[in-house]
C-alpha positions as CSV (number, residue, x, y, z in Angstrom):
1,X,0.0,0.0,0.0
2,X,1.2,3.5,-0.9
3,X,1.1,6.2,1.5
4,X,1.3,10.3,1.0
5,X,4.3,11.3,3.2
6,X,2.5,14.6,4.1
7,X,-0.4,12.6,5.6
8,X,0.4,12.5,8.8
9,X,2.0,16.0,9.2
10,X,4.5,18.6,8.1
11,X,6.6,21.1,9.5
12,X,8.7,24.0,7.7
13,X,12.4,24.2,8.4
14,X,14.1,27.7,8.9
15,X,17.2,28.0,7.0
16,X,19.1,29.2,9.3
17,X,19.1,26.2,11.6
18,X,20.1,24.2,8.8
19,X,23.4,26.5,8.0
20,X,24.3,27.2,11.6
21,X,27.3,25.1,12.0
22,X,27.2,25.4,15.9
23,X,24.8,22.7,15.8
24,X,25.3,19.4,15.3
25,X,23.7,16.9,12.5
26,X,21.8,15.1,15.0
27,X,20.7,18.9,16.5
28,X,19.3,19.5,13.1
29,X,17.9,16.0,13.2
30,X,15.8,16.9,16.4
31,X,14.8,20.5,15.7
32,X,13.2,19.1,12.2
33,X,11.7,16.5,14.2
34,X,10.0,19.4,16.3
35,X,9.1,21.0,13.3
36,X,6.9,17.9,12.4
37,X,4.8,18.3,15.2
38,X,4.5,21.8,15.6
39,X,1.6,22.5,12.6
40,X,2.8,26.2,12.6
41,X,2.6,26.8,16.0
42,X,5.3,27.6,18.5
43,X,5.2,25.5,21.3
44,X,4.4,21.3,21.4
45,X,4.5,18.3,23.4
46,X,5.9,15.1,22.3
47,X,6.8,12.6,25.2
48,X,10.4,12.4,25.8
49,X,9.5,8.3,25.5
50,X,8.2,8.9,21.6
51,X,11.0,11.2,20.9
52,X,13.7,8.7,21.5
53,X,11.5,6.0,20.0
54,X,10.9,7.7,16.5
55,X,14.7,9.0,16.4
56,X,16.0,5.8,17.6
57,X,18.0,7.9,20.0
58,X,18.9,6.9,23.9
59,X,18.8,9.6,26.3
60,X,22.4,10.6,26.3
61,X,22.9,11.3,22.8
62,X,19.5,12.7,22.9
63,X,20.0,15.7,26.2
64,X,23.3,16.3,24.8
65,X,21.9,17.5,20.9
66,X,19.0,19.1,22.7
67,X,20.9,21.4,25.0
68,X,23.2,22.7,21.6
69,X,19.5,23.6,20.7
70,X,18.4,25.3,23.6
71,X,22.3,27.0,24.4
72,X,21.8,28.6,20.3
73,X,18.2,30.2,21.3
74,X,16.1,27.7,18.8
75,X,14.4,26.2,21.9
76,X,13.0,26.7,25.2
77,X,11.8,23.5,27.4
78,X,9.3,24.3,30.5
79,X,8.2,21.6,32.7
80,X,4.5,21.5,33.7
81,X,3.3,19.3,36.7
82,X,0.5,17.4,35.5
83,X,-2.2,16.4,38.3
84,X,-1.3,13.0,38.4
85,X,2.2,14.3,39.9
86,X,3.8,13.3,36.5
87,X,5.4,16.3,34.2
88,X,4.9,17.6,30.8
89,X,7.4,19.3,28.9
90,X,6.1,22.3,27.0
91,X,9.4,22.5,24.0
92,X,8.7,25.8,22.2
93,X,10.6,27.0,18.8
94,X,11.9,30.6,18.9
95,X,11.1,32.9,16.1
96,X,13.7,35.3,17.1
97,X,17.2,34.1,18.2
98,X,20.2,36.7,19.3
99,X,23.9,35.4,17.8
């Protein structure tokens, strides 16, 4: 069976990102992987869980590509306490970055 690629979702990647070479491939890889999800809004909330089951990431390689993300301005992470005492993590793309 065929399937449309854009079924599921899309997301638009700046350019920038791509040509900022103080992030990493697998940085890239991540913040496109945001992008995805995000439908043209800012902020979005994939489980940490799904993220490093659809990248086939583990944890380590995962935090330490995320932070180049959030140290360059493209993200911001806030935790939420859901009110089953679990957390959320709100990840929200920046429009405007400072170099």
């Amino acid at each position: 069976m065929r399937h449309n690629i854009y079924e599921s979702g899309y997301g638009y990647i700046p350019r920038l990102i791509m040509e900022d070479r103080r992030l990493s491939a697998l940085s890239k890889a991540i913040y496109a992987y945001f992008c995805s999800f995000s439908d043209g809004k800012a902020s979005l909330f994939p489980s940490q869980d799904k993220i490093l089951a659809d990248l086939n990431m583990s944890e380590e390689i995962y935090r330490t590509h995320f932070h180049l993300l959030v140290k360059c301005g493209y993200i911001s992470l806030q935790q939420e306490k859901r009110s089953d005492g679990g957390v959320r993590n709100i990840f929200t793309l920046q429009k405007q970055i400072d170099f």
